[in-house]
C-alpha positions in Angstrom: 19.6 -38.1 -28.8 16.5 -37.9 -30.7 13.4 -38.4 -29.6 12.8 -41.5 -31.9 16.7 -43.5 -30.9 14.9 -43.8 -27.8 16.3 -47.3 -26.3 18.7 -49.0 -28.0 20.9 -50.2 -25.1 24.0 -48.4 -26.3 22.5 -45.4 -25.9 19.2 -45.7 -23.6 16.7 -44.1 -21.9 15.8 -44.1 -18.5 11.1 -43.0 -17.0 12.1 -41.3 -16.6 9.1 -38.4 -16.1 9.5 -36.8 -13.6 7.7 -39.4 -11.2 5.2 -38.7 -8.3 6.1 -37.1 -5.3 6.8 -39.6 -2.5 5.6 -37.1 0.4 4.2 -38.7 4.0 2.1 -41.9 3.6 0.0 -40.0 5.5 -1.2 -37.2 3.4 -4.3 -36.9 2.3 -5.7 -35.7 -1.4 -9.8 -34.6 -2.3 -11.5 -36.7 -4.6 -14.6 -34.8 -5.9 -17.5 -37.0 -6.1 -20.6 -37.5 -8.4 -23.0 -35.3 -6.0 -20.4 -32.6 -6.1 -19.6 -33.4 -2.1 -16.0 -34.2 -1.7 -14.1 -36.7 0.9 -10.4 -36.9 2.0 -9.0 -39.8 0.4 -5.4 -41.9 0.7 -2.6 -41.1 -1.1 -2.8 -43.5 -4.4 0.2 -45.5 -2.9 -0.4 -48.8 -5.6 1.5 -45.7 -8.1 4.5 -45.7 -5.5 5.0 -49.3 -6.5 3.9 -49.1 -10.0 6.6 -46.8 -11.0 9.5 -49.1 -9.1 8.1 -51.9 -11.3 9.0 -49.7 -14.0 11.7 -48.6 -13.0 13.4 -52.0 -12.6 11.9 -52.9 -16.0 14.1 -50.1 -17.8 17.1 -51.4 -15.4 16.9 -55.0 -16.8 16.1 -54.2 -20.0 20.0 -51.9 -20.0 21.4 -54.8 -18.3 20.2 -57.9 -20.2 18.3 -56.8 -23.4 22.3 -55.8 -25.4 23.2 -58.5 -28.1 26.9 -57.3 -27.9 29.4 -57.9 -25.0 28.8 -54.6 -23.1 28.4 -55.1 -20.0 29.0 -58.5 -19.8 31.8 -59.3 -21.7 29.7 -61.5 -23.1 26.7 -61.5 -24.5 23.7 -61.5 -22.2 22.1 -64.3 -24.8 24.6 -66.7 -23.6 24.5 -65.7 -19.5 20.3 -65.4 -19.5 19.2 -66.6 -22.1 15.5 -66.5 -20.8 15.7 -63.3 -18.7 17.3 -61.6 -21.8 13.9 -62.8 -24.1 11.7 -60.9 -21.1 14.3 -57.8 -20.0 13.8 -56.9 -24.1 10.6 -55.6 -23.2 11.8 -53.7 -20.4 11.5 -50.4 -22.5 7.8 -50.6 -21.7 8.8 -49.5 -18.1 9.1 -45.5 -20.2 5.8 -46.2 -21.5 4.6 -46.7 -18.7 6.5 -43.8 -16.5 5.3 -41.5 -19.2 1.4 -42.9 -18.4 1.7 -42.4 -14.6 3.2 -38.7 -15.1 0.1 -37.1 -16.8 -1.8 -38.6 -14.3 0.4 -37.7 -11.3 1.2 -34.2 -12.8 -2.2 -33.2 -13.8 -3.6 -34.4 -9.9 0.0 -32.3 -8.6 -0.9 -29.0 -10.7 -4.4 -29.0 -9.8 -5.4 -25.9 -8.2 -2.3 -24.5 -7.9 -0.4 -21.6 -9.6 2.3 -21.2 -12.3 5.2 -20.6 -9.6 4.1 -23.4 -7.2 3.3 -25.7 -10.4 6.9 -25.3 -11.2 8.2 -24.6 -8.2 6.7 -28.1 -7.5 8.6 -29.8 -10.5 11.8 -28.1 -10.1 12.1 -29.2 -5.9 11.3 -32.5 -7.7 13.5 -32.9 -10.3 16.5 -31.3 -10.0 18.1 -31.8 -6.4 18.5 -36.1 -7.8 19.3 -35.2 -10.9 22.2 -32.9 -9.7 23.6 -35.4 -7.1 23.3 -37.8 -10.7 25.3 -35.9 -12.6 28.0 -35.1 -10.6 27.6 -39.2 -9.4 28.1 -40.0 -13.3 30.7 -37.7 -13.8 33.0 -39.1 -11.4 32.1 -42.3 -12.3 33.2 -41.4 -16.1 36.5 -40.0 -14.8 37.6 -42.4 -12.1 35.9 -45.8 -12.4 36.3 -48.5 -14.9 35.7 -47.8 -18.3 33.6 -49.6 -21.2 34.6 -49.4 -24.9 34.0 -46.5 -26.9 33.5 -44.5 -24.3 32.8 -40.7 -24.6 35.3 -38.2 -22.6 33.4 -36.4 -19.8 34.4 -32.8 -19.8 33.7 -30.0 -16.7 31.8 -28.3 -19.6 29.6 -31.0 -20.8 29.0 -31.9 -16.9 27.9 -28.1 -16.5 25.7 -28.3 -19.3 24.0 -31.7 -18.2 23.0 -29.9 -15.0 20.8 -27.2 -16.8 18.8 -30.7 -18.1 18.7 -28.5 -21.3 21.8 -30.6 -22.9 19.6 -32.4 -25.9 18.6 -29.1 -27.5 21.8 -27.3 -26.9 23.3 -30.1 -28.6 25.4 -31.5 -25.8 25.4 -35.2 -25.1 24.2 -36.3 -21.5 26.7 -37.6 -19.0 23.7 -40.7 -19.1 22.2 -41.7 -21.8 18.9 -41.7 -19.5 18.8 -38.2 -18.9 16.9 -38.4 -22.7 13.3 -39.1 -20.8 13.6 -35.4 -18.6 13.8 -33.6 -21.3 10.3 -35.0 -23.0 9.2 -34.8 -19.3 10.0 -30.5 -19.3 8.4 -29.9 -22.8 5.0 -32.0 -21.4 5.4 -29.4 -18.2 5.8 -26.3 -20.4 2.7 -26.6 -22.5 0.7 -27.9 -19.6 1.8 -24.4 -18.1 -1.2 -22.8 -20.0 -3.8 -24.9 -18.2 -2.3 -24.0 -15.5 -2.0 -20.6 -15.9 -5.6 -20.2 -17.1 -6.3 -22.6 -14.3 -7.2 -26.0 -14.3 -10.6 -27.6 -14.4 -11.6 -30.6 -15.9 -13.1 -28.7 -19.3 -9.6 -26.9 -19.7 -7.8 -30.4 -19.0 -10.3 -31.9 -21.4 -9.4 -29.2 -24.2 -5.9 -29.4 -23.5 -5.8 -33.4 -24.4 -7.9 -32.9 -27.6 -5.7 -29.8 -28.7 -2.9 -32.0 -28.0 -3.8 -34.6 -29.4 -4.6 -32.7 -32.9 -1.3 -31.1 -32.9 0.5 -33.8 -32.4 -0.8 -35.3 -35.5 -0.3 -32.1 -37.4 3.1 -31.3 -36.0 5.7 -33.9 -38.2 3.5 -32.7 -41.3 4.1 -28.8 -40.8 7.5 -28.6 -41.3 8.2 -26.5 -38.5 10.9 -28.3 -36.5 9.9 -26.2 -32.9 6.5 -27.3 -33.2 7.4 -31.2 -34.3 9.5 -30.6 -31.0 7.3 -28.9 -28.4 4.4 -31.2 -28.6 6.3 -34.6 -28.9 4.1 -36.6 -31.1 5.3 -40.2 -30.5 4.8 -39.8 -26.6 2.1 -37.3 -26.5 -0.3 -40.3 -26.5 0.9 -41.3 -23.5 0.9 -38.0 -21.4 -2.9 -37.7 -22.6 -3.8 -41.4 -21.3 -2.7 -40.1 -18.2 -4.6 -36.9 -17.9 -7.6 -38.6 -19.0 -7.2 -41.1 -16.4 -6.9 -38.3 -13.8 -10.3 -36.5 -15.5 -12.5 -40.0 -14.3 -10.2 -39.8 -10.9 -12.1 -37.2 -10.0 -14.9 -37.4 -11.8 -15.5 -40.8 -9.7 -17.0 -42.7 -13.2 -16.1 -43.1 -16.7 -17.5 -40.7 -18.9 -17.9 -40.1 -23.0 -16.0 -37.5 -23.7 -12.8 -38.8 -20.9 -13.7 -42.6 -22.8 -13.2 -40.3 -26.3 -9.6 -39.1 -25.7 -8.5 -42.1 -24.2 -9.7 -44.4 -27.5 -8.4 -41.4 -29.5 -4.9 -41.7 -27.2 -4.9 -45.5 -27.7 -5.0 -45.1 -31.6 -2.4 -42.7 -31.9 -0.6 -44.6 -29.6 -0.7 -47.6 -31.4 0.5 -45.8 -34.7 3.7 -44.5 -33.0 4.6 -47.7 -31.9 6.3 -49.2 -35.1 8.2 -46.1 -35.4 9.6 -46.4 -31.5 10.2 -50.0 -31.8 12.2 -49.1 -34.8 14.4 -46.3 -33.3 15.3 -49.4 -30.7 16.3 -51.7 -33.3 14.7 -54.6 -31.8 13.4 -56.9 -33.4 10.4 -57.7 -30.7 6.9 -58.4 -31.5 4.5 -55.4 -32.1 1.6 -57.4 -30.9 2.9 -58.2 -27.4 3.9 -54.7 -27.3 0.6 -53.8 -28.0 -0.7 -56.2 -25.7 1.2 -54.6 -22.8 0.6 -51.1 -23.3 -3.0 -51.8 -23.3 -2.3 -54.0 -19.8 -1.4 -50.7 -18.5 -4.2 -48.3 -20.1 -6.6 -50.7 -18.0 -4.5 -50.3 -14.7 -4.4 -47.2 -15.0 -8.3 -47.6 -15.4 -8.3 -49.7 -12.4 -6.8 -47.0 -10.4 -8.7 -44.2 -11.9 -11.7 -45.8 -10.7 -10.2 -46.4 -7.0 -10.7 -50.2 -7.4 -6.9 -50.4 -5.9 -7.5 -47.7 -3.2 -6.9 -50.9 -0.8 -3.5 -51.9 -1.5 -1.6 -49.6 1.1 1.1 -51.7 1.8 3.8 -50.0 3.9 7.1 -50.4 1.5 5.0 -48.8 -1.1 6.0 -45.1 -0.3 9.7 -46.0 0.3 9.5 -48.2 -3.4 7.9 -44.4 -4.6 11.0 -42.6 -3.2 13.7 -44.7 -4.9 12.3 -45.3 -8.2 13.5 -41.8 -9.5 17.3 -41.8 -8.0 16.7 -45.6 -9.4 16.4 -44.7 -12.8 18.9 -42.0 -12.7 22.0 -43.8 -11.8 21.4 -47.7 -12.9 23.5 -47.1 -15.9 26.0 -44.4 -15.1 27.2 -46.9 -12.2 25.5 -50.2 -12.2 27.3 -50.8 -16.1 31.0 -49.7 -14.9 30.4 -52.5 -12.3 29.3 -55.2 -13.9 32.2 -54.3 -16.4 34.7 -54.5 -14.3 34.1 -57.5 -11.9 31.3 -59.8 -13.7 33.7 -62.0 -14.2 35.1 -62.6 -10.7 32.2 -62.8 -9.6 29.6 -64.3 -11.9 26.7 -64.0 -13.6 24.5 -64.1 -11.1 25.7 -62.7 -7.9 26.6 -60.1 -10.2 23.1 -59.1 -11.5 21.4 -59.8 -7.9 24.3 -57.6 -6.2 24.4 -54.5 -8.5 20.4 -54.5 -8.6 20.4 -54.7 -4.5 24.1 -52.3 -4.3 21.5 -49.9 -7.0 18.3 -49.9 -4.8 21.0 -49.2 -1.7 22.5 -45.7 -3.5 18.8 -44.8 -4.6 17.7 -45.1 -0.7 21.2 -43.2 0.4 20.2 -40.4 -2.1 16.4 -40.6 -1.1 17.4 -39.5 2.0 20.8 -37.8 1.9 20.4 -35.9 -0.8 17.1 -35.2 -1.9 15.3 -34.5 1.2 17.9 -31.9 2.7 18.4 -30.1 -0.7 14.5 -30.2 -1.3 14.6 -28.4 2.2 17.2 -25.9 1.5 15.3 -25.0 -2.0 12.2 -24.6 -0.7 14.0 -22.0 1.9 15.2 -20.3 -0.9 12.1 -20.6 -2.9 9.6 -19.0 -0.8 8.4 -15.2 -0.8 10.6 -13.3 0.9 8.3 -11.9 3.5 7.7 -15.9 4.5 10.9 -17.0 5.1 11.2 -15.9 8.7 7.7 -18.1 9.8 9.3 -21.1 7.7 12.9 -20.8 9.4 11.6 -20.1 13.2 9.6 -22.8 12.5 
């Protein structure tokens, strides 16, 4: 799929970005302050419930936002007809995943190296996105089926694990799987900050450079480079960063308020062109509107003005965004297919939302955490990995 047939329900998205970590409530990052002193501060946990909130955005708006009859059987217009007017704007939820993962990657790289940078992502990523896969194949092979269906193969699942499918020119097994691969090309050029090492002038060059290339790119002709640097979500990934920069920097400052005007324009460019890869017909203003809603959250959290929310479902609402995201469609559609209308409308939406949440939670902590444990075995130097497993 193409970067620009982002969301239209047949074939949509899913943030997701690689989301932020959901490690102990308890840990603890440094937040450098204006005097240069530094103090151990909580984990940001009001991002753990941020990026469920998008999360169940992109899962209504796949649900509800269709004109036709898939998944319903009828059209969603008719079942709800006011939740399907407010679930159209559910493809926000990627704008905003996008947002929250330069911030959260950019905090997650900082003073690390290349291998434990992407060591970092791939104990991240992959161990869901495997158990997904394998999830949606089944599904495709042995549930119910929707119209017009694609065949899953054993080679097309193979090639969906690599998450390299989109530019080996093999369709994903979920139509979701579109966001990772946007997520891996932001990783790869933020590899040369990190690799050079990252400090809030190299960040700060990065997002300018960025930026600038972005706009370049679709006028070079060179297809790679139109690629690599994503120029209709680049804007997003900068925000991020440039929210991170005042994170630490503990105030807003002119250069940090420069990229993230310069973000917001570009940003605001792209949009007609995303909103028309969706085909929908929503308003441009109220799009608008949101996106800049969340450019002054983001501020709001940059600035550690919502330090104090630290409610205690927060982390576990960080841990099943992700697995969230990833299987909504692959399973959540085949259900409400097949037994909508047995069972209704509504206790249909309400118990595929809750059955979704449930598999998330079950993969949380059946599959990610063990497989996250066994890769990091099998990640480490060699001449650590007797102190890790006597430990």
């Amino acid at each position: 799929m193409s970067d620009r047939s982002v969301l239209a329900v047949e074939r949509v998205p899913a943030p997701a970005e690689a989301p932020q970590e959901a490690p102990d409530p308890a840990r603890r990052r440094r937040v450098v302050l204006r005097g240069g002193g530094s103090v151990r501060a909580p984990r940001i946990a009001v991002l753990d419930g941020l990026r469920l909130l998008a999360a169940l955005a992109v899962v209504l708006f796949h649900y509800l936002a269709g004109t036709g009859t898939i998944p319903w059987q009828r059209t969603s217009v008719e079942l709800f007809p006011t939740l399907h007017r407010v679930a159209g704007f559910g493809w926000l939820g990627v704008v905003f995943f996008f947002m929250i993962s330069g911030f959260v990657i950019c905090m997650s790289a900082w003073g690390k190296s290349l291998q434990q940078f992407w060591q970092g992502r791939i104990l991240r990523l992959f161990p869901l996105y495997w158990a997904a896969v394998v999830l949606a194949s089944a599904a495709a092979r042995l549930g119910p089926h929707t119209p017009g269906e694609q065949r899953v193969t054993v080679g097309r699942m193979l090639t969906n694990l690599t998450m390299l499918q989109e530019p080996l020119g093999v369709n994903g097994i979920d139509n979701v799987y579109w966001t990772l691969w946007v997520e891996l090309r932001f990783y790869l050029i933020f590899s040369l900050v990190v690799l050079l090492g990252t400090s809030h002038r190299r960040v700060a060059n990065f997002c300018w450079l960025w930026a600038l290339g972005s706009v370049l790119a679709p006028a070079s002709g060179i297809k790679l480079l139109d690629q690599l640097l994503v120029p209709a979500w680049a804007p997003f990934f900068i925000a991020g960063m440039a929210f991170y920069l005042i994170r630490r920097a503990g105030r807003i400052e002119g250069e940090t308020l420069g990229i993230l005007a310069l973000s917001w324009l570009l940003m605001q460019h792209w949009l007609p062109a995303i909103m028309e890869g969706e085909g929908h017909g929503i308003n441009w203003k109220v799009c608008l509107t949101a996106i800049t809603v969340m450019y002054l959250l983001m501020g709001l959290i940059a600035l550690g003005k919502l330090d104090r929310i630290q409610w205690r479902w927060l982390p576990v609402a960080g841990a099943i965004s992700y697995p969230l995201y990833l299987v909504h469609q692959s399973l959540g559609v085949r259900v409400i297919w097949r037994w909508n209308e047995q069972w209704g409308a509504w206790p249909t939406l309400l118990g595929v939302l809750a059955g979704m949440a449930l598999i998330a939670w079950l993969l949380h902590r059946l599959v990610e955490r063990p497989l996250t444990r066994l890769l990091r075995r099998l990640m480490a130097p060699h001449a650590e990995r007797p102190q890790k497993l006597a430990a």
